[in-house]
Residue frames as a rotation matrix with the C-alpha (Angstrom) as fourth column:
UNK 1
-0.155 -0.922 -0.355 70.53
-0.100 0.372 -0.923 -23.34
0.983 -0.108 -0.150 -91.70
UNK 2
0.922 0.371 0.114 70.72
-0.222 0.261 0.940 -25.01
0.319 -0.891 0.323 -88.07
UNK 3
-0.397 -0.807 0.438 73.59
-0.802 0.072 -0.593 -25.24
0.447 -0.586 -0.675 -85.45
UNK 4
0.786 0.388 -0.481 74.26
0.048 0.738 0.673 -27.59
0.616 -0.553 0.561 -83.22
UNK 5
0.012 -0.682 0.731 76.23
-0.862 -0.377 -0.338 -26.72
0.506 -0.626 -0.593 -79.86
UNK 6
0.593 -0.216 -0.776 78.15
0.556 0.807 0.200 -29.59
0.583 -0.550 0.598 -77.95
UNK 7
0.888 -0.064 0.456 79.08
-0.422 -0.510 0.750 -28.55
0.184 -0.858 -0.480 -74.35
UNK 8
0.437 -0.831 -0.346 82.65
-0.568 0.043 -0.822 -29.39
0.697 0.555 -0.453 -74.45
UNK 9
-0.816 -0.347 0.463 83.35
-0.574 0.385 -0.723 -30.54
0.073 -0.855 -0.513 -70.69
UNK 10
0.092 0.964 0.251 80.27
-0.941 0.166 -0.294 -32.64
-0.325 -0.209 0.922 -71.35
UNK 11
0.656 -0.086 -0.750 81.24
-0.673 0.384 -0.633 -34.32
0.342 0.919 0.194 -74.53
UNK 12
0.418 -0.789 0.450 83.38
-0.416 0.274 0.867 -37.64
-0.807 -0.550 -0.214 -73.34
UNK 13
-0.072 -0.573 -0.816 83.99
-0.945 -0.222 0.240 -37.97
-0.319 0.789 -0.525 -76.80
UNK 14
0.015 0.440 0.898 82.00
-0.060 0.897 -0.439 -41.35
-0.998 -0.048 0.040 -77.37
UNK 15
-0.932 -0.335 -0.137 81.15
-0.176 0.090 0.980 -40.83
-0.316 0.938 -0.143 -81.12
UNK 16
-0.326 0.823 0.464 77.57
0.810 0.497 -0.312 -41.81
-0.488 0.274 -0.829 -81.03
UNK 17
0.372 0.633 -0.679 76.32
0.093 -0.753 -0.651 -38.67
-0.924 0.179 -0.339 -82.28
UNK 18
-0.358 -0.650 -0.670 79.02
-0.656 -0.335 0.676 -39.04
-0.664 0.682 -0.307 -85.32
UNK 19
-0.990 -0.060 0.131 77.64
-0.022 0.962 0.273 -42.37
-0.142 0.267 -0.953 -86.10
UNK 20
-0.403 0.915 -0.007 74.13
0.768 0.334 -0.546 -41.41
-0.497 -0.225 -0.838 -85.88
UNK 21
-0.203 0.204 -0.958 74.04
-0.167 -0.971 -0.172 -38.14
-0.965 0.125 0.231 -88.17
UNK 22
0.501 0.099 0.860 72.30
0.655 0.606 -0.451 -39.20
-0.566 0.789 0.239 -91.37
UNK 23
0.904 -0.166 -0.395 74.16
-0.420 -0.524 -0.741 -36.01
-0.084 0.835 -0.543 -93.13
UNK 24
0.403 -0.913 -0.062 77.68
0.882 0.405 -0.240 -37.14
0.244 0.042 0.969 -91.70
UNK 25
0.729 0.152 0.668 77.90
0.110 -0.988 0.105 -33.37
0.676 -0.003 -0.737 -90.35
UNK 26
0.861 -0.342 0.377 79.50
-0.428 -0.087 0.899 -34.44
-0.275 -0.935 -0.222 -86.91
UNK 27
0.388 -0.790 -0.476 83.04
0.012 0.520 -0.854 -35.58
0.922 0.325 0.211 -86.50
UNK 28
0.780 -0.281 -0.559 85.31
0.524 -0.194 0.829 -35.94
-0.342 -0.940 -0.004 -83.84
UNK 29
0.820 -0.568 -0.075 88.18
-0.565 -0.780 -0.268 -33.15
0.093 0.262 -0.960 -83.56
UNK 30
0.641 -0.715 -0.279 91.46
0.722 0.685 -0.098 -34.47
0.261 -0.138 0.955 -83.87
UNK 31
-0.117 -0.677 0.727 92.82
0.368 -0.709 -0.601 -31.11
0.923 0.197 0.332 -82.22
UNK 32
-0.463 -0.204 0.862 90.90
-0.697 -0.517 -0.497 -29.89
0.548 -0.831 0.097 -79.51
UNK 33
-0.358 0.047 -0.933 90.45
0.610 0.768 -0.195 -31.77
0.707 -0.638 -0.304 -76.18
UNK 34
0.802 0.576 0.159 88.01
0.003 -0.270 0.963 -30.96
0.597 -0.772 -0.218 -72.92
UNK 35
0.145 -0.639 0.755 89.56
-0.930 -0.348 -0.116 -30.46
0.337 -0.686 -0.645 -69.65
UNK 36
0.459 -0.049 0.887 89.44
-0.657 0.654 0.376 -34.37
-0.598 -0.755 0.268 -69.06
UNK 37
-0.559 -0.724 0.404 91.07
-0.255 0.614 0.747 -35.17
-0.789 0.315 -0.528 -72.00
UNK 38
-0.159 0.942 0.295 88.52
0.221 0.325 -0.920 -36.08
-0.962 -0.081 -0.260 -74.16
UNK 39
-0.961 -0.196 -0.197 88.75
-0.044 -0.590 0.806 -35.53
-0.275 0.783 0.558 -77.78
UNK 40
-0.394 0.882 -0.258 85.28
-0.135 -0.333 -0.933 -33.62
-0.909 -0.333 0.250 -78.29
UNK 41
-0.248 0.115 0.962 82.92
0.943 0.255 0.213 -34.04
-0.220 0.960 -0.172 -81.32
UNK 42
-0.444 -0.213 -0.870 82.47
0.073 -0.977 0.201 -31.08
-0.893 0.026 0.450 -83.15
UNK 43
0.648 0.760 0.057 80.19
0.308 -0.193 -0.931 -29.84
-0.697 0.621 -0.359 -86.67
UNK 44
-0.371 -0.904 0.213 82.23
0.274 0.113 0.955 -30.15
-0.887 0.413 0.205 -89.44
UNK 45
-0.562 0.395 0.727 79.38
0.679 -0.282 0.678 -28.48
0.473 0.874 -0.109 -92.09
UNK 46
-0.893 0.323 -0.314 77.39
-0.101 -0.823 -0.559 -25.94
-0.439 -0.468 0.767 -92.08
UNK 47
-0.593 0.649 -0.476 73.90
-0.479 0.192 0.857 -28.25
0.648 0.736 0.197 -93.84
UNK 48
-0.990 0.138 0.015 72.57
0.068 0.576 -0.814 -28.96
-0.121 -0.805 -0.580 -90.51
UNK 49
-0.126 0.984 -0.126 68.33
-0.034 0.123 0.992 -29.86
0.991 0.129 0.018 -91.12
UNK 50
-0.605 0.453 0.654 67.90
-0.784 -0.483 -0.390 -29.65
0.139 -0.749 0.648 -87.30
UNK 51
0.115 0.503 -0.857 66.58
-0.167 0.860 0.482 -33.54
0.979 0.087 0.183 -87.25
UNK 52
0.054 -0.035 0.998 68.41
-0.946 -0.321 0.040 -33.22
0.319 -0.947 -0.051 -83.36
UNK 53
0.748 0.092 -0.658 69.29
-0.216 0.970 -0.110 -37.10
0.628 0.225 0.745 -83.85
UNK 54
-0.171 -0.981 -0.088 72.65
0.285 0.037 -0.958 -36.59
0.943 -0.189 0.273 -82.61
UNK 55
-0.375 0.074 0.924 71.27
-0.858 -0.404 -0.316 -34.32
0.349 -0.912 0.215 -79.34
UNK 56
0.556 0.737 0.384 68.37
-0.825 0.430 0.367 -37.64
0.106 -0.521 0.847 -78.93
UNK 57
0.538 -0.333 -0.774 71.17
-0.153 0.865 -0.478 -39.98
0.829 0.376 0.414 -79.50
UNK 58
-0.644 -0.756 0.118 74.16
-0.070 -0.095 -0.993 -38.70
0.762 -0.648 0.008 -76.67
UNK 59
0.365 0.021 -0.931 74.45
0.558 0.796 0.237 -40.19
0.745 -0.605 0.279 -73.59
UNK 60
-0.457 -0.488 -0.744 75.86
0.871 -0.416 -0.262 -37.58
-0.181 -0.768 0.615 -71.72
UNK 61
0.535 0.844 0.046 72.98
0.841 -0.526 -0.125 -34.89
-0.081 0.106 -0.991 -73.08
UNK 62
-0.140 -0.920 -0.365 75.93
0.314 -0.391 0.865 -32.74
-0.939 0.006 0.344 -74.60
UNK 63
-0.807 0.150 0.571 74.26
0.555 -0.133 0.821 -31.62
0.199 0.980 0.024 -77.73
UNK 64
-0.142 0.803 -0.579 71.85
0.305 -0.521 -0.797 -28.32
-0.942 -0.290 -0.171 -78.31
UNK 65
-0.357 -0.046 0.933 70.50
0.933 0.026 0.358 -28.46
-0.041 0.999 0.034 -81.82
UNK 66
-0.330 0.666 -0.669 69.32
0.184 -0.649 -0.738 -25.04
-0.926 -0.367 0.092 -82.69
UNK 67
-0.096 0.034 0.995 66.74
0.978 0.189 0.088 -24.35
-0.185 0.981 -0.051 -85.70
UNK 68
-0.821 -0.272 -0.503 67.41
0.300 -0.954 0.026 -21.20
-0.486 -0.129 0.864 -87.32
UNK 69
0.211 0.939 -0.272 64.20
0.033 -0.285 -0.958 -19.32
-0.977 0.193 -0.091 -88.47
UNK 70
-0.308 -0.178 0.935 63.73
0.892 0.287 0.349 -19.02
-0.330 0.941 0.070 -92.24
UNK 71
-0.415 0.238 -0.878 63.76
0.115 -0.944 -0.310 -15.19
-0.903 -0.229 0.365 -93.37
């Protein structure tokens, strides 16, 4: 299993990274919002592969994929 952290006051809430996730993992929140307003995108599964499309994709370098280790 892999995470993927989006820096919230980064995030201007474009969508490319939603649009570019071949699982379909990413969404945008329809709840929480950055300090500029901004509805942020957020991981909406927990089947991230760690492919880090979404981090090479954003425009505002607001994505940190991490891969977890296999035990």
């Amino acid at each position: 299993m892999s995470t993927i952290y989006i820096d919230k006051e980064l995030c201007k809430g474009c969508a490319v990274c939603v649009s570019f996730c071949p699982l379909k993992l990413i969404n945008m929140s329809d709840h929480d919002v950055n300090a500029s307003g901004y509805a942020i995108a957020e991981m909406n599964s927990d089947s991230c592969t760690a492919c880090a499309i979404c981090a090479m994709m954003c425009p505002d370098s607001a994505i940190t994929v991490v891969k977890e280790d296999k035990k």
